[in-house]
N, C-alpha and C positions, 0 to 999 in steps of 0.2 A: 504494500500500500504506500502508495505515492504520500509523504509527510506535509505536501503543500495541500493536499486536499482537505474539502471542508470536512468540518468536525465530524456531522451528522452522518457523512459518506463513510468518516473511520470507524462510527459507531455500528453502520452496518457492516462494512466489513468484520468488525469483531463479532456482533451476529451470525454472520454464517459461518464464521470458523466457530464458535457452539455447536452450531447445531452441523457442521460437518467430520466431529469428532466419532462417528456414530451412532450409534443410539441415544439421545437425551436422557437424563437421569434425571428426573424433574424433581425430584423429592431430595437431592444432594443441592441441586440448586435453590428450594425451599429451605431446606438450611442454610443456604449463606443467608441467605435476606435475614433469617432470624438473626443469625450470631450477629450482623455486622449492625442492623440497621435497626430491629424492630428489643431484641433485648436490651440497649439502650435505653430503650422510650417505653422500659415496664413488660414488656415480655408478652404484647396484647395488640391483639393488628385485626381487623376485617377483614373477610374475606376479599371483599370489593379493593382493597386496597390493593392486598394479591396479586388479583387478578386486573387490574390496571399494570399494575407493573409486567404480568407474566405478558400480557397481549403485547408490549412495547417488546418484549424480548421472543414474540412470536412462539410461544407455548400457548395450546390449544387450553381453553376452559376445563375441558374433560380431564385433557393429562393433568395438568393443576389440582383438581380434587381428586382425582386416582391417587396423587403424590401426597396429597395431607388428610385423605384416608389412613395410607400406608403409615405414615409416621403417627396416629392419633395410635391406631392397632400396635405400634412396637412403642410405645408409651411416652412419645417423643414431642407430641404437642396434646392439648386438649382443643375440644370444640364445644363451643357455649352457644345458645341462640340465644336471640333477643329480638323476639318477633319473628320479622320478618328479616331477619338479618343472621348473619354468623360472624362468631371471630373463633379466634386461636391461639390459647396462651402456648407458653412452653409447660411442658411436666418436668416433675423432677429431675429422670432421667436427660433431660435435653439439658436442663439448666447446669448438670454438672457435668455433662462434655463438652457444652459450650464454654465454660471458667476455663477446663485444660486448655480446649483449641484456643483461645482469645490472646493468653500469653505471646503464645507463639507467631501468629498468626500476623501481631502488631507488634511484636519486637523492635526495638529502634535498632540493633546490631546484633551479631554473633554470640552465643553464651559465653560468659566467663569459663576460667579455667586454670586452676593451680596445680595443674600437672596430676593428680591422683588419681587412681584407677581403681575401679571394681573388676576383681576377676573372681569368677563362679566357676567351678567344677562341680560336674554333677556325678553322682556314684557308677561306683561300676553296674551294669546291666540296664540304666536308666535309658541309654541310648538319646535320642533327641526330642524325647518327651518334655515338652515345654517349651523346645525351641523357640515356636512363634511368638509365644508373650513376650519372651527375653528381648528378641529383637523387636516388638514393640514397644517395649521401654530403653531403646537405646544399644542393648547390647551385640554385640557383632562376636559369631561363632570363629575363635583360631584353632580350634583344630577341633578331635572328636571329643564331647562333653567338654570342652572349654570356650566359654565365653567371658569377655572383659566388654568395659564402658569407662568413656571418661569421664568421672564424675564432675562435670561443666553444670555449673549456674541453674539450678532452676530444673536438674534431672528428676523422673516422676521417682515417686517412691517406688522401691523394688521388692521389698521384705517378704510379700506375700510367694512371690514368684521366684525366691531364694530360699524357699522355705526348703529343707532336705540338702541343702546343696554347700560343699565347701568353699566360703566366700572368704577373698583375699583381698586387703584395700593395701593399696600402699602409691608409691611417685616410684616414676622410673629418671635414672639420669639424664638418657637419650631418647629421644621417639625412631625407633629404627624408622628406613623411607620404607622400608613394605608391610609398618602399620597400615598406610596409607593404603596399599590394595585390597586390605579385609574390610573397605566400607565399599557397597553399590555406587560408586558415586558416579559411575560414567549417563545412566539413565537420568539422573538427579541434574548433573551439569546440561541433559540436553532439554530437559523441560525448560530450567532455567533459558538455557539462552533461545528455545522457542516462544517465552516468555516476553524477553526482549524484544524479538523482534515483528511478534506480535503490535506491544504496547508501545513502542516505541515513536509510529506517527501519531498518538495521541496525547504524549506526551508536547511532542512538538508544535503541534497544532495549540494547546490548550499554553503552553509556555510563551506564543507569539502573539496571545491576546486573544484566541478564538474562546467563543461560548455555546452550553449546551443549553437548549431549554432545561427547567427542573426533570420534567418525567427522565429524561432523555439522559442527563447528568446521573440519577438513579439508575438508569438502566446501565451505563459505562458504568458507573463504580459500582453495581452487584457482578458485571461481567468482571472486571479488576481484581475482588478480591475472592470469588468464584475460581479463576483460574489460581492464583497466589496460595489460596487455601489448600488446593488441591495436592500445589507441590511442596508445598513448606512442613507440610503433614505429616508427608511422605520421608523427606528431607531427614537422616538423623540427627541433624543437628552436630553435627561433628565441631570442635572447637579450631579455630585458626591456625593451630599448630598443626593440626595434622591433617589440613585443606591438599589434596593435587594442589597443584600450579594451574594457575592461569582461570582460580574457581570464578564461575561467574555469579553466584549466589548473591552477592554484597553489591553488586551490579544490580541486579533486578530486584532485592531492596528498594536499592533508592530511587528506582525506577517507576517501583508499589507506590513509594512513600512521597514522591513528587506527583504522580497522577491523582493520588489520594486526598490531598489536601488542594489541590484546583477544583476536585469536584464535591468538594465538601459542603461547601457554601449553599450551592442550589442543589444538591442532592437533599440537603436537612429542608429547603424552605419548601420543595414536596412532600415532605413528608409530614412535617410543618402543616400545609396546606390540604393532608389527605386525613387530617386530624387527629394525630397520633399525639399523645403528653408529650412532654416537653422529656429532652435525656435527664435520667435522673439521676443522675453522678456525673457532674458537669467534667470535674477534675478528674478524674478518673478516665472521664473520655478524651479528654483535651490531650492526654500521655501518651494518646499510642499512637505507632511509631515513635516514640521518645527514649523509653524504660528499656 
């Protein structure tokens, strides 16, 4: 996409690269709008609101309730009527995977990190039972039943998922360089820099004075942090010392964090305007990307 073209033109282009990813997952993108937009402002949105937004981003009505069916049934929102009307708060379960993802998600930089390591050996006959939690919290398999993590800033707790297992904490002097191969990061660097160059003409655009109507700014910045969420997620979060070379991660940061705060303004005065309270932790919102 041509960077001198108008905004609105970049906005559909980022449109069709949604919906050209293959099949939509309308209920993951139902979740962005909560984390980013609607649990701000009380955790409480109508439907109508929704579905204003989902038609600007060309999801069908159907698919939109098919989507917040699904997530009422796995316990992820509620639906309340009031008359002739619906809305949908979050449930518990949403409200406390949205706190985890939110950290991360609007991080101002890379995790801290004082050098120390968690490493877990699991017993003999245990073979790679538990694997996948491990390396959902962080840890990366070096050989058979041995897994280590760097215990960087703000890692989730592990206890549960260490429970049986011989845990060894300590700092190493040197980070050998083929730490560096026991992380995925070659998929992780290409999201990223498809990321880039994705967002890149709308950054430029919105940096040379261009403007979004409100709807239109909400629809950009749920496509923004829709895709960012998706790979930051994913991301282990590895600390800077044992980055590959040439990581583009800290790049498409400030790429999120530049695009983010252009469309901040008339993205809230939609939302503003579609009736929703006002955010109700002003400071708490104001930090992210900051923290």
């Amino acid at each position: 996409m041509d960077s001198t073209a108008p905004p609105a033109a970049v906005l559909e282009a980022l449109t069709d690269r949604l919906h050209e990813r293959g099949r939509l997952r309308v209920w993951s993108l139902v979740v962005t709008v909560f984390g980013d937009a609607i649990v701000p402002r009380g955790g409480r949105v109508a439907l109508a609101v929704l579905q204003e937004l989902a038609a600007r981003l060309r999801v069908e009505p159907g698919a939109l309730r098919t989507a917040l069916s699904r997530l009422a049934g796995d316990g992820w929102v509620e639906r309340e009527r009031q008359g002739r009307n619906s809305f949908f708060s979050l449930g518990a379960q949403g409200r406390h995977a949205f706190d985890l993802a939110t950290r991360r998600i609007y991080a101002g930089g890379p995790p801290a990190w004082d050098g120390r390591w968690t490493v877990a050996i699991a017993p003999p006959g245990q073979g790679e039972a538990g694997a996948a939690e491990l390396q959902a919290l962080g840890f990366v398999r070096a050989a058979a039943g041995v897994y280590l993590r760097p215990d960087s800033e703000g890692a989730p707790d592990a206890a549960g998922a260490l429970s049986g297992m011989l845990v060894v904490r300590g700092e190493s002097a040197a980070h050998p360089e083929a730490l560096r191969e026991l992380w995925p990061s070659r998929e992780t660097a290409a999201a990223y820099d498809a990321f880039i160059a994705a967002f890149s003409p709308l950054r430029a655009r919105l940096a040379g004075g261009a403007a979004l109507l409100p709807l239109d700014a909400m629809a950009a910045r749920t496509l923004l942090i829709h895709e960012w969420r998706r790979i930051v997620l994913r991301d282990p979060g590895v600390p800077p010392a044992l980055w590959p070379r040439d990581w583009p991660g800290e790049a498409a940061r400030g790429l999120a964090r530049d695009i983010y705060a252009a469309l901040l303004a008339p993205s809230e005065s939609w939302l503003d305007a579609a009736g929703l309270p006002p955010v109700s932790d002003p400071v708490r919102f104001a930090w992210r990307w900051r923290a």
